[in-house]
Backbone bond lengths (Angstrom), bond angles and torsions (degrees), N, CA, C in turn:
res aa  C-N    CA-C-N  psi(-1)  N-CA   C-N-CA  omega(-1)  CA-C   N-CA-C  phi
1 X - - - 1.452 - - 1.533 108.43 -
2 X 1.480 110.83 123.64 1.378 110.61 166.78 1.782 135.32 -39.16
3 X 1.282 124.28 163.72 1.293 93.53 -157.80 1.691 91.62 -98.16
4 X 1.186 123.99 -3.01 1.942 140.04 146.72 1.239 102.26 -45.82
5 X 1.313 134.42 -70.00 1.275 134.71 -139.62 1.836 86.84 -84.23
6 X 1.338 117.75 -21.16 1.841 102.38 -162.25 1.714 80.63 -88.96
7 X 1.304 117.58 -60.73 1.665 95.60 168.49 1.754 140.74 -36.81
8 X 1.062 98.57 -33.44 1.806 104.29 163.92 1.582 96.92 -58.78
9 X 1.142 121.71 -67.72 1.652 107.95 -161.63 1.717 119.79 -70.11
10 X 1.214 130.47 -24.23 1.041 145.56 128.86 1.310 110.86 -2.16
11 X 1.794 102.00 -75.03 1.714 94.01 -169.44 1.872 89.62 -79.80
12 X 0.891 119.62 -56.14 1.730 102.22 -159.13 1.497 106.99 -58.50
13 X 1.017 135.07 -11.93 1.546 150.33 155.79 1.619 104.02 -27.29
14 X 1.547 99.62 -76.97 1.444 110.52 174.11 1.184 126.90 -93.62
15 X 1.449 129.01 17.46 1.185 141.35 118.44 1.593 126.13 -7.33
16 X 2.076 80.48 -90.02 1.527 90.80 -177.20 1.325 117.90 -85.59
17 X 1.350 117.74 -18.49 1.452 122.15 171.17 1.358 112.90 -95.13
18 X 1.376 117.48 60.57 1.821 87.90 -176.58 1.700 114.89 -80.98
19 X 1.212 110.22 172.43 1.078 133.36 -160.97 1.995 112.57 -108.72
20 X 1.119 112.94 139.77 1.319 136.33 -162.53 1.666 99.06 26.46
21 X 0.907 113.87 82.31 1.424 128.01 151.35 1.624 131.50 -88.18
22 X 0.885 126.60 148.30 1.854 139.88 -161.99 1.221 108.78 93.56
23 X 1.193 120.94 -133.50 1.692 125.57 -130.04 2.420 84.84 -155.53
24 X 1.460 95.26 143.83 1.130 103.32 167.12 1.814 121.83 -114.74
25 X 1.678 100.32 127.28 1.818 94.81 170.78 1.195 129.01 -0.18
26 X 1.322 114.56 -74.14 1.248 125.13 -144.28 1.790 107.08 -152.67
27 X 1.391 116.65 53.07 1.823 115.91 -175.82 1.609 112.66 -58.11
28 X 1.410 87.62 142.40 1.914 93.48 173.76 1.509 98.51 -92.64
29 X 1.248 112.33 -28.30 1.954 98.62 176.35 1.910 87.98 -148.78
30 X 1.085 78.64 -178.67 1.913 119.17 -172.48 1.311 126.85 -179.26
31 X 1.405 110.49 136.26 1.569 100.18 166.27 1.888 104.93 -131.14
32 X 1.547 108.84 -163.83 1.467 109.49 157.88 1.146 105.42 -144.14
33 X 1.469 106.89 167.52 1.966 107.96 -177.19 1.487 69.07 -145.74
34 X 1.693 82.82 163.10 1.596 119.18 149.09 1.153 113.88 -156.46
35 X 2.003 103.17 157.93 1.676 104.49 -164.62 1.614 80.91 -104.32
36 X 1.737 116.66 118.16 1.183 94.93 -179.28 1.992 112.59 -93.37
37 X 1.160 97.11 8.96 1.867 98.10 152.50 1.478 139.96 -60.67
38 X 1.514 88.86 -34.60 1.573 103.61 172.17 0.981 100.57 -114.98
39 X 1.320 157.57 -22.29 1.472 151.30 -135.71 1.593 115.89 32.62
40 X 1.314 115.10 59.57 1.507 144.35 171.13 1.273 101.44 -78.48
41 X 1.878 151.30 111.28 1.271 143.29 140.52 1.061 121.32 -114.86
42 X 1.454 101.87 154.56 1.826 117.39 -159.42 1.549 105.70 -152.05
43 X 1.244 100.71 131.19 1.675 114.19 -154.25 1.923 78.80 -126.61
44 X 1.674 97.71 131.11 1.947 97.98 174.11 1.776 100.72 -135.95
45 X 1.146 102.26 153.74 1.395 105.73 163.23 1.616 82.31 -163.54
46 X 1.863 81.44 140.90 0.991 123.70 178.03 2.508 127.62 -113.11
47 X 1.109 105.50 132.63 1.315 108.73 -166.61 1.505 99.84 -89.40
48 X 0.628 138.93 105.15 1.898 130.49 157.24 1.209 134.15 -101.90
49 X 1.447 112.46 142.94 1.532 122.45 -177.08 1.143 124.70 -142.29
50 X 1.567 125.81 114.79 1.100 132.22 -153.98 1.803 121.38 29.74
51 X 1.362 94.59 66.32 1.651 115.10 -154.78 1.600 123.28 30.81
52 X 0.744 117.44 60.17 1.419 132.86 171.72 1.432 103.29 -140.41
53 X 1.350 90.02 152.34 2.337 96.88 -170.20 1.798 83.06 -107.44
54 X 1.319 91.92 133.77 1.525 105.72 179.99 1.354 92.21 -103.81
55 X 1.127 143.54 -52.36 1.150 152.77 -179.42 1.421 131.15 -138.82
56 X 1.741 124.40 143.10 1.233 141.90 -170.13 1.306 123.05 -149.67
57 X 1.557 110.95 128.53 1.314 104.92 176.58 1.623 111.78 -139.80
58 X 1.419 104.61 163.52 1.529 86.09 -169.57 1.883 102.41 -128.51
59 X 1.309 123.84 -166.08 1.212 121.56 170.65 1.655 79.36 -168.72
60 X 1.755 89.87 129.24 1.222 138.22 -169.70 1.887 123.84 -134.52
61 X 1.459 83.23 136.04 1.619 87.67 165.18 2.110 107.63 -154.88
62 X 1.183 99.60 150.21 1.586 91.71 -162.59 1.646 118.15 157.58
63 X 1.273 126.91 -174.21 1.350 121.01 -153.60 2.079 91.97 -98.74
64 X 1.318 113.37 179.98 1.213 117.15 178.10 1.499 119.09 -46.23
65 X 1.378 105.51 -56.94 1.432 119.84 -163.81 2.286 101.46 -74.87
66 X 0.979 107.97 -20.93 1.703 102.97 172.49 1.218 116.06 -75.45
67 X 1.624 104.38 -43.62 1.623 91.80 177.25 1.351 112.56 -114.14
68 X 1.276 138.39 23.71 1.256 120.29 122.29 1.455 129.34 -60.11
69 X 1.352 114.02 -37.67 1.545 127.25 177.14 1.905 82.52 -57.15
70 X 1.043 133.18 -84.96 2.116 130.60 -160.00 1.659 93.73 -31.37
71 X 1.638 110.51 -60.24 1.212 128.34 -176.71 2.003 97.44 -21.81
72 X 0.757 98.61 -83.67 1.732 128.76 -150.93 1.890 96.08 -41.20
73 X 2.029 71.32 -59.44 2.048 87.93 -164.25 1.875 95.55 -65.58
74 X 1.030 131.09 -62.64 1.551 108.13 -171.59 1.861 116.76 -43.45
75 X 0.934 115.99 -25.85 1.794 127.79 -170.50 2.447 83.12 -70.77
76 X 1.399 79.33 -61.22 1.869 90.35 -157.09 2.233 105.29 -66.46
77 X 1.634 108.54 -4.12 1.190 112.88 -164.97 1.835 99.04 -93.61
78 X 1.488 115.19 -32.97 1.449 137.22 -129.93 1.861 79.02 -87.34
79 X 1.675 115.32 129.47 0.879 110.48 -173.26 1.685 142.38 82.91
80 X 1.467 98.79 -14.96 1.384 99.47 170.32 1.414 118.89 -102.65
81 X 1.266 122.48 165.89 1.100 121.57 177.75 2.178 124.27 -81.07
82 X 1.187 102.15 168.29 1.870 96.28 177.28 1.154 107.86 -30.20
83 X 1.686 102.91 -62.41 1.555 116.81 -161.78 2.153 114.94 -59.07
84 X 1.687 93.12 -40.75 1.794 91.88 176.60 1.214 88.68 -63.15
85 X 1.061 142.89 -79.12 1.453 142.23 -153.94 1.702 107.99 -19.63
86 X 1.486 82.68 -72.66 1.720 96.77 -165.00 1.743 94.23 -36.05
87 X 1.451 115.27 -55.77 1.864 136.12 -161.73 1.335 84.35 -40.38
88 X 1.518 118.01 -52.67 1.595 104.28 -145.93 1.346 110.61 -108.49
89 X 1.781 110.69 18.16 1.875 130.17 171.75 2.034 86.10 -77.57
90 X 2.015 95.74 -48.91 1.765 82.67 -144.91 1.465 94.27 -68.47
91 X 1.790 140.34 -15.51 0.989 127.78 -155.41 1.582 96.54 -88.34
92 X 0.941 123.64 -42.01 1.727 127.45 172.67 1.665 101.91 -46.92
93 X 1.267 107.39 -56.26 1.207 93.83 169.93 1.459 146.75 -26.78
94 X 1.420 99.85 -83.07 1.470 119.58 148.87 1.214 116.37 -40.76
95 X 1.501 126.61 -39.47 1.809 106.71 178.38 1.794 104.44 -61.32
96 X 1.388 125.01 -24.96 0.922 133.49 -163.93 1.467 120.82 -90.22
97 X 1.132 101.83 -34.23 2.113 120.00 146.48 1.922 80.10 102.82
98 X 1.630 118.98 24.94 1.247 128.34 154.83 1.865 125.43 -46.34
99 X 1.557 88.29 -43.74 1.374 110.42 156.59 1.470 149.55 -158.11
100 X 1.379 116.62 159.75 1.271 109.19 -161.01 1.093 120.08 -80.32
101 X 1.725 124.41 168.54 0.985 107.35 -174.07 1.696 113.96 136.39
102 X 1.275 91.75 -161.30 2.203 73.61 175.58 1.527 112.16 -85.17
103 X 1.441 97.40 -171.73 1.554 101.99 178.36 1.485 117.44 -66.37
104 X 1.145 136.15 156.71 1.551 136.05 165.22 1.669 106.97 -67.26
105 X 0.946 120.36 -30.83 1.458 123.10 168.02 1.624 119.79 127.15
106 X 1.627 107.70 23.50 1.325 107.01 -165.61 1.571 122.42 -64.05
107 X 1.045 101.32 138.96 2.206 97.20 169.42 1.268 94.79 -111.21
108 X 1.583 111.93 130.21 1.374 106.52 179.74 1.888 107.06 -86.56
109 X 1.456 123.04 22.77 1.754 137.94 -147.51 1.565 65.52 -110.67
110 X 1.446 125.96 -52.82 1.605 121.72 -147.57 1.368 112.32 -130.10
111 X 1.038 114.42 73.09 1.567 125.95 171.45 1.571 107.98 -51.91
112 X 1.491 99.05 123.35 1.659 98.44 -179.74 1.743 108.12 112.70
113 X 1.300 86.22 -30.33 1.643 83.77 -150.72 1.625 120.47 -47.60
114 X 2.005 112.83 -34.31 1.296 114.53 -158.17 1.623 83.92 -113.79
115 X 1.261 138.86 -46.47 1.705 115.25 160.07 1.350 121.53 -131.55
116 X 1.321 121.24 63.64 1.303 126.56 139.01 1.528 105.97 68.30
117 X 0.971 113.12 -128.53 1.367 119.44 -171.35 1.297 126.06 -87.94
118 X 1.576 102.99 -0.79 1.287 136.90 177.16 1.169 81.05 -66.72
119 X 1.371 142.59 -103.02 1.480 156.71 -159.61 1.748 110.98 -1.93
120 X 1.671 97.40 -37.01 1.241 87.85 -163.49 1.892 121.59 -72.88
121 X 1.640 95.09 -15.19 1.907 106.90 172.26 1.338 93.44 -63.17
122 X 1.430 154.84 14.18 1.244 126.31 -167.41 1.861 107.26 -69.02
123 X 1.297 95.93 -36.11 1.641 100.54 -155.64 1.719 100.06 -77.17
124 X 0.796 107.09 -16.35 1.730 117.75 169.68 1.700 93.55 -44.74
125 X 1.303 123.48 -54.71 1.714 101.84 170.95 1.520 146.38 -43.03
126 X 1.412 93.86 -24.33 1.500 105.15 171.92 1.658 98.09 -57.87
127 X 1.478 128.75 -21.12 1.636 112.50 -160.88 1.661 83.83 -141.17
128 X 1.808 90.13 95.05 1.797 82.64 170.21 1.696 136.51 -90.84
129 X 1.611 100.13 18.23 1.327 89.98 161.66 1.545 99.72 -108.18
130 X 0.948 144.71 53.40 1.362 152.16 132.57 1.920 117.79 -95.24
131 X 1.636 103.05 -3.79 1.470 95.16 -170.80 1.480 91.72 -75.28
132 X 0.997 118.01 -37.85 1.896 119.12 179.61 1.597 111.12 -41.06
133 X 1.182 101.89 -9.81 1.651 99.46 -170.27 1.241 86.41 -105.00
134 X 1.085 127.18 -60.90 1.606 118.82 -151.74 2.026 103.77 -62.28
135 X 1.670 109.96 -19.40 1.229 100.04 -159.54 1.259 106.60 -111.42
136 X 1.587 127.98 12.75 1.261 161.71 174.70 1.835 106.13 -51.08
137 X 0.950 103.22 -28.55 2.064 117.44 -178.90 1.284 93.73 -108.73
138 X 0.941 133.60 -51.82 1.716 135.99 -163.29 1.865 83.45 -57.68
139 X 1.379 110.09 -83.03 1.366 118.40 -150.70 2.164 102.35 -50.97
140 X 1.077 96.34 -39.78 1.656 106.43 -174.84 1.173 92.46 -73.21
141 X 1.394 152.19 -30.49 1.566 130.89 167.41 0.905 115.50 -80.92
142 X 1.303 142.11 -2.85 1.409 147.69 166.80 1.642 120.92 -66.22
143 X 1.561 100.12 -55.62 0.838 103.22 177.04 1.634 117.10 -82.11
144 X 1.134 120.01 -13.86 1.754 138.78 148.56 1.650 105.85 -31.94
145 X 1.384 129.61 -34.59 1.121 128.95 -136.16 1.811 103.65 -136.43
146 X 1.264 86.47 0.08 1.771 108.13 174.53 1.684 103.37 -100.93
147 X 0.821 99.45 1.23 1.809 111.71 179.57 1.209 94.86 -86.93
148 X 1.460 111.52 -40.82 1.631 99.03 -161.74 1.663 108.25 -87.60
149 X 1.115 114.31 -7.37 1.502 132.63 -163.82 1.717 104.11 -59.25
């Protein structure tokens, strides 16, 4: 299987399966975004403990590539601390050519290797008014996480 075609299923993966979806007990922060180009929205709350997100869930509505992008980042957020977070906002970034600067660290020998399933939004750059979608969770957990600041 091409290494395109293992990225297509990837995103429709978490598509149809997404991951931590609903609403949490008791959130220490949350925010919402919308892409109002597509009309992409994404509702997050986030759990924290001793700055680390123990738990996240989101409520979503939007095109393939947004909520697979929520999909991915709540799985790759769960457990890290402010600081990984932020590490693995600027590296999404940069896979996304969001910003400048050095490489995010890709090996094209090891797909996956530096973010996982993240890797697979890469090709979403070829179409940059779709990067708004993919970065639609990124940017709304960010500012999720300025609550706690």
């Amino acid at each position: 299987m091409a290494l395109e075609d293992l990225y297509r299923e990837v995103i429709l993966d978490h598509y149809r399966n997404p991951r931590n979806r609903g609403r949490l007990e008791r959130p220490d922060a949350s925010a919402s975004g919308v892409n109002p180009l597509c009309g992409d929205e994404l509702a997050i709350e986030l759990a924290l403990r001793d700055g680390v997100v123990s738990d996240v869930a989101i409520e979503s509505q939007g095109c393939s590539i947004s909520q697979s992008s929520a999909s991915m980042m709540t799985e790759a957020i769960k457990g890290k601390s402010i600081e990984e977070i932020k590490a693995l906002v600027s590296k999404f970034r940069k896979m996304m050519s969001l910003d400048e600067g050095e490489d995010a660290g890709f090996d094209p020998e090891r797909p996956g290797a530096v973010l996982g399933d993240i890797e697979a939004l890469q090709g979403v750059r070829q179409y940059p008014v779709r990067i708004k979608c993919a970065a639609l969770a990124w940017n709304t957990m960010l500012e999720a996480l300025q609550e706690t600041a």
